[in-house]
C-alpha positions in Angstrom: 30.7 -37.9 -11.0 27.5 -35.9 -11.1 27.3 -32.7 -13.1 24.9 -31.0 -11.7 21.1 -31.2 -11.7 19.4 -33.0 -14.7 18.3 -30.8 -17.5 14.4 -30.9 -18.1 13.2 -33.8 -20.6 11.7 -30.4 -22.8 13.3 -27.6 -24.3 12.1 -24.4 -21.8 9.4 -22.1 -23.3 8.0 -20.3 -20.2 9.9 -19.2 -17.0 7.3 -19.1 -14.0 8.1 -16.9 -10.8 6.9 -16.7 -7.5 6.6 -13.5 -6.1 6.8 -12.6 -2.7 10.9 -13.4 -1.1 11.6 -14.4 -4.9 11.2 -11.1 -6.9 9.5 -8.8 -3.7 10.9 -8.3 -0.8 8.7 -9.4 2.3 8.7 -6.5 5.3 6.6 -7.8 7.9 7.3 -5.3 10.7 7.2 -2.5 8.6 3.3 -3.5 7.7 1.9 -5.1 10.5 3.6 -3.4 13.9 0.6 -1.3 13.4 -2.0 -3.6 13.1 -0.6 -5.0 16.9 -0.4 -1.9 18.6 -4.1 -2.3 20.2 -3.4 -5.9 21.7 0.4 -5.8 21.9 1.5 -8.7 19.4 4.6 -8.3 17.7 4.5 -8.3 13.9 5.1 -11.8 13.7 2.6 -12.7 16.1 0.1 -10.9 13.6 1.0 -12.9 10.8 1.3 -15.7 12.4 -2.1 -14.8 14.1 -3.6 -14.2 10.7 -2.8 -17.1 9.0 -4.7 -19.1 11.5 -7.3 -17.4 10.7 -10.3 -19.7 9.3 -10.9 -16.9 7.1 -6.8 -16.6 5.6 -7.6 -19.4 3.2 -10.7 -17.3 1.8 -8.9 -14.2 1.8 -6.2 -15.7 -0.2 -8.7 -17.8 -2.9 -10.2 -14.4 -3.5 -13.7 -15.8 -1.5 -13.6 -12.6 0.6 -13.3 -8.9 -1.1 -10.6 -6.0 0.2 -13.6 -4.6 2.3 -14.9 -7.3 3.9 -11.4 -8.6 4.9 -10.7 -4.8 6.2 -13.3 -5.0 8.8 -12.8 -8.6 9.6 -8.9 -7.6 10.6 -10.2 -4.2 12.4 -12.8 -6.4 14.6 -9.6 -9.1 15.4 -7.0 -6.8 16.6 -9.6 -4.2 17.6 -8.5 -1.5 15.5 -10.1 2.2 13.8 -8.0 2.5 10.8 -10.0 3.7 7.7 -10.2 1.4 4.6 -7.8 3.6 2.8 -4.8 3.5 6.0 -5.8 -0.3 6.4 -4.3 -0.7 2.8 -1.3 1.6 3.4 -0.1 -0.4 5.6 -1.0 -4.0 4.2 1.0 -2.7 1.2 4.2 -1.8 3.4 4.6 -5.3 3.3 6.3 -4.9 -0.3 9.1 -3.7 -0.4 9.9 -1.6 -3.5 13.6 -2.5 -3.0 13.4 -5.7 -5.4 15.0 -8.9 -4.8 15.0 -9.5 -9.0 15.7 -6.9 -11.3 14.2 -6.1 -14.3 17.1 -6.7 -16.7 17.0 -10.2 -15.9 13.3 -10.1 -17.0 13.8 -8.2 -20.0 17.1 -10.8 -20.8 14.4 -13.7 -20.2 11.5 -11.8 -22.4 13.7 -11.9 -25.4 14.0 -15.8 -25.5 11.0 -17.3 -23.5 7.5 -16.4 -22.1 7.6 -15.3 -18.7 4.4 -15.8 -15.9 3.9 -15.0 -12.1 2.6 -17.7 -9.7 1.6 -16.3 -6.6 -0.9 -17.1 -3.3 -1.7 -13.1 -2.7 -4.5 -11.3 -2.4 -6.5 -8.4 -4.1 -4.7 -5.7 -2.2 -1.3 -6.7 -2.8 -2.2 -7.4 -6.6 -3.7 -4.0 -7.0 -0.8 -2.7 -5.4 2.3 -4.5 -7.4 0.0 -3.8 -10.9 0.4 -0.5 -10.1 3.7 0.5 -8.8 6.4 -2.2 -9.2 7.9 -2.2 -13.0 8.8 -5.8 -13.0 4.7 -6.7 -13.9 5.1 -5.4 -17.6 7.7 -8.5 -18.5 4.9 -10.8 -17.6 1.9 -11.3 -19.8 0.8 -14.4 -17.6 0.0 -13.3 -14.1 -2.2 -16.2 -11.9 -3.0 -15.0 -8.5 -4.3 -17.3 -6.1 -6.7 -14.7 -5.3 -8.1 -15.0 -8.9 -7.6 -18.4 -10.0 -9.8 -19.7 -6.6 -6.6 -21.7 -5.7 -3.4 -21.4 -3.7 -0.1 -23.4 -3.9 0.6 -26.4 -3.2 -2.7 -27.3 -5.0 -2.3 -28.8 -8.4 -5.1 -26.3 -10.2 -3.6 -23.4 -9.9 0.1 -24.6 -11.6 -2.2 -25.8 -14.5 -3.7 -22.6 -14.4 -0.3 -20.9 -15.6 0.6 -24.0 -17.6 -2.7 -23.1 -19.2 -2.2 -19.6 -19.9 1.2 -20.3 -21.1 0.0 -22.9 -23.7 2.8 -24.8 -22.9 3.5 -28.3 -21.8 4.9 -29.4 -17.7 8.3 -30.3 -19.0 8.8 -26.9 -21.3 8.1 -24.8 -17.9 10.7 -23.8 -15.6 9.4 -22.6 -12.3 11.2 -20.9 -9.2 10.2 -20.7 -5.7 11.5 -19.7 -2.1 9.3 -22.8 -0.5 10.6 -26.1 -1.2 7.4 -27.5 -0.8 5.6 -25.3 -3.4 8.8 -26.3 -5.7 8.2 -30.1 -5.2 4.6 -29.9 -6.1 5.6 -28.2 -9.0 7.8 -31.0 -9.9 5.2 -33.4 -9.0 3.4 -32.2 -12.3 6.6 -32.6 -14.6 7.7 -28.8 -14.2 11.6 -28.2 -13.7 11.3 -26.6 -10.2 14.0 -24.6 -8.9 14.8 -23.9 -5.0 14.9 -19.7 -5.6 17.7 -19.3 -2.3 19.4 -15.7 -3.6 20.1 -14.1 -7.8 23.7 -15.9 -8.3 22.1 -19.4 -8.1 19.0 -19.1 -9.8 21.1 -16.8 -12.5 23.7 -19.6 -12.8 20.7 -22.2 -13.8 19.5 -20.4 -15.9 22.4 -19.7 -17.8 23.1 -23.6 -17.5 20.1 -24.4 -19.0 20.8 -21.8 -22.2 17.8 -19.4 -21.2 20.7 -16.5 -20.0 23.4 -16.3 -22.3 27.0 -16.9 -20.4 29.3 -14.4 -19.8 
């Protein structure tokens, strides 16, 4: 009989997070019913409308700065807002409701190195640097939007392995995408399926980097 996933080949120094549906929640109608109004999409049909974009990809890899990409989205959905209510809204996307809290963090602090892993962009980073508490617990922060990269590619997971100074099989890394999990894995990295708190709190309790209750 099978108990359980295998632990990883390494003993874990470094715990890597995913942000956004992992430790922030994600409010899509809340940010973009506005940004619809003019052409009447629904919120999802903006996201989904803006992630088809052929400039999404540049907006992401940090290729297009937080005033460029304000008038690009102002032109698409033919819209007035000023740079300053543009980024009001982008950020209403956050909610300040957390998914993680940051007792789990400071638990995890005390025994291993922590890091964020996350496609965003300059506007959300700016945002989540300065107003969400969880950031201080992480001295490793790779942004897409910074490192030139977004996940699934293989640069930007070295990129925190990097930073880390740690090796694929001492890295644990959790994720809401299976995909972005797999490619993790793909690289020796124990990748974890992030689906609520009680799961990914009982693996890592199971692999000795929470202490049982």
């Amino acid at each position: 009989m099978s108990g359980g996933p295998p632990r990883p080949s390494g003993v874990i120094r470094a715990v890597i997070f995913d942000i956004g549906r992992v430790i922030v929640r994600i409010n899509i109608p809340r940010s973009f019913a506005a940004l619809g109004t003019s052409l009447g999409l629904s919120p999802e049909e903006v996201l989904s409308s803006l992630q088809r974009d052929p400039v999404w990809e540049d907006w992401e890899d940090g290729r297009v700065e937080p005033h460029a990409w304000h008038q690009h989205v102002m032109q698409r959905f033919h819209l007035s807002l000023s740079f300053e209510e543009f980024c009001a809204t982008w950020n209403r996307a956050l909610d300040p409701d957390t998914i993680l809290k940051d007792d789990l963090f400071a638990a995890l602090s005390r025994r291993c190195r922590l890091a964020l892993l996350s496609n965003t962009d300059p506007i959300h980073v700016a945002n989540m640097q300065q107003n969400f508490s969880f950031i201080r617990y992480f001295p490793v922060r790779v942004y897409s939007c910074v490192v030139g990269a977004t996940k699934p590619s293989p640069v930007i997971y070295r990129k925190a392995l990097s930073e880390l100074n740690v090796a694929p099989n001492e890295a644990f890394y959790t994720d809401d995408l299976e995909p972005f999990v797999e490619a993790a894995r793909q690289l020796g990295i124990h990748g974890f399926h992030f689906r609520g708190p009680d799961s990914l709190d009982a693996e890592l309790r199971r692999l000795g980097l929470l202490e049982n209750e």
